[in-house]
N, C-alpha and C positions, 0 to 999 in steps of 0.2 A: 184410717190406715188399715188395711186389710193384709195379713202375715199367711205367705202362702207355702205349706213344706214344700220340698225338691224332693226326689229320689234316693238322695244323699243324706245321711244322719249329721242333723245340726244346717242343714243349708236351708236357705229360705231365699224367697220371692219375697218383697217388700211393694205394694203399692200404695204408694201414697196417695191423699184427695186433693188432685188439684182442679183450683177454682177459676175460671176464665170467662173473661168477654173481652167487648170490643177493645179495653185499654190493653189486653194483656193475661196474666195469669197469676196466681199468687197457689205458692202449694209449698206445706211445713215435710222436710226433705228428712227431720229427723226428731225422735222424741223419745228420749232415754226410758220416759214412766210407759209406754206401752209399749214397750218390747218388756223391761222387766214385770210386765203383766203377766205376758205371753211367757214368762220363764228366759226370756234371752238376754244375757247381761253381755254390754257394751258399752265400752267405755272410751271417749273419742280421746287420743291423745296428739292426733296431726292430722290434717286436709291435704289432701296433693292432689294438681289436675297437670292433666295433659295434653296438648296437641295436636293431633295426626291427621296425616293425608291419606284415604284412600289404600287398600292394599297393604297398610302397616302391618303385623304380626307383632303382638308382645310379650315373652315368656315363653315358657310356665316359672313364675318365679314364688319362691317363699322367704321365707328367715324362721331361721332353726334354733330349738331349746326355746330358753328367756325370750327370746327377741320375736320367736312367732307373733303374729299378724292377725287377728281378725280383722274383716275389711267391710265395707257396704260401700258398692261400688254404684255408679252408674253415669250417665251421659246429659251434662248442659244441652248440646245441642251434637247430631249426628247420630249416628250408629255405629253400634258394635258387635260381633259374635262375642260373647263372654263365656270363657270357659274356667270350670275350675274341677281338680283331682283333688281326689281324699290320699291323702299321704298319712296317713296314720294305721300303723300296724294294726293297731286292738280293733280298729275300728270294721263294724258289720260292710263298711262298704269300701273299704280299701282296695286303693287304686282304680275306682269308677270313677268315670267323670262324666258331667254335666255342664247343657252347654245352654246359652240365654242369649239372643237376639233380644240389645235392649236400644231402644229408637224415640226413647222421649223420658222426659226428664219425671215424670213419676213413676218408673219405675224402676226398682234400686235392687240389687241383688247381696243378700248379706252373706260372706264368706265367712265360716269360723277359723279357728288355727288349725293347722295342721293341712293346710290344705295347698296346692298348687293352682298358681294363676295366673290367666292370662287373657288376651284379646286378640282378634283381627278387626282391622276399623274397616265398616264398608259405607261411607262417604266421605268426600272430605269437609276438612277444617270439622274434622270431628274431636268436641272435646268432653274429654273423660274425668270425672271426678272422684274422689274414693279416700275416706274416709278410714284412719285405721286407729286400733287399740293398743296399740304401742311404738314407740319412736324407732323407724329406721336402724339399722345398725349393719353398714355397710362389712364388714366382716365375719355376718353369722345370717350373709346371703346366698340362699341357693337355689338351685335350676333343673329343670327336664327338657329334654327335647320334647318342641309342640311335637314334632312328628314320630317321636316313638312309637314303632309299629306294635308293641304291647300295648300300648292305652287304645290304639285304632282309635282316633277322636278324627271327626270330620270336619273340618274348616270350611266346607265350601267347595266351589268350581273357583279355577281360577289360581290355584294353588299354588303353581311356579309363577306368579305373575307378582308374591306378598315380597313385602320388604323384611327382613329380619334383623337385627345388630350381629356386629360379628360377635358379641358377646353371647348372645343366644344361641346360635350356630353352635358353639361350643358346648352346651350343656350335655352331662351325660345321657346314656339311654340307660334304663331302667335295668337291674340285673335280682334277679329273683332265682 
């Protein structure tokens, strides 16, 4: 497993070794004792995958206080843009974001807390995996617009072509 930094303080590139032939492939997706090698503590308390067709958009979503999120996120099968903003004040890189075309299943993008997240899927029956350090808590869930013209985060060509939930749509723009 090879632990690669990002731009962003606390975000990392994760590739894993995976081993393949003619049957197939076998490759360990997670391994608590070498990240806390590397210093990075991670503790899985739920799985969640996802589904999508082509042109989806998801986010920028987090969970705020107690309930923030670290995540390691990444793709069974498809592709994604992965993008995620540093949403923490104190921190040297507030409000940058970084963004990760991830198009095979080793390799895995580890989000800390405080951060904003989200994806555009670019195949279909693309499905997304992600891994988080604490349980859901639908009440202390919150949002950015992908297209806040303060973050200037680029998505791509293709851009009025994405699907959004109306729930996304809604998310504020950033006021500083």
């Amino acid at each position: 497993m090879e632990i690669i930094k990002t731009p962003l303080q606390d975000c990392y590139i994760i590739k894993a070794n995976l081993f393949g032939d003619e049957r197939g492939f076998f490759m360990e997706s997670f391994n608590q004792k070498n990240l806390q090698q590397e210093g990075i503590d991670f503790d899985v308390k739920q799985v969640n995958f996802a589904k999508s067709s082509k042109g989806v958009l998801r986010g920028l979503h987090y969970q705020k206080g107690d309930y923030s999120q670290a995540k390691l996120v990444g793709v069974v099968s498809g592709s994604v843009l992965d993008v995620v903003v540093d949403i923490r004040p104190e921190s040297e890189t507030y409000l940058q974001h970084f963004k990760l075309e991830i198009n095979s299943p080793d390799i895995l993008f580890l989000v800390p807390r405080g951060f904003a997240h989200g994806y555009r899927v670019l195949e279909d029956d693309t499905i997304f995996h992600y891994a988080v350090d604490n349980f859901y808590a639908p009440d202390q869930e919150g949002g950015m617009r992908y297209d806040d013209p303060k973050l200037n985060i680029d998505w791509g060509s293709g851009l009025d072509e994405v699907l959004v939930s109306a729930k996304d749509l809604v998310h504020p723009l950033i006021e500083i």
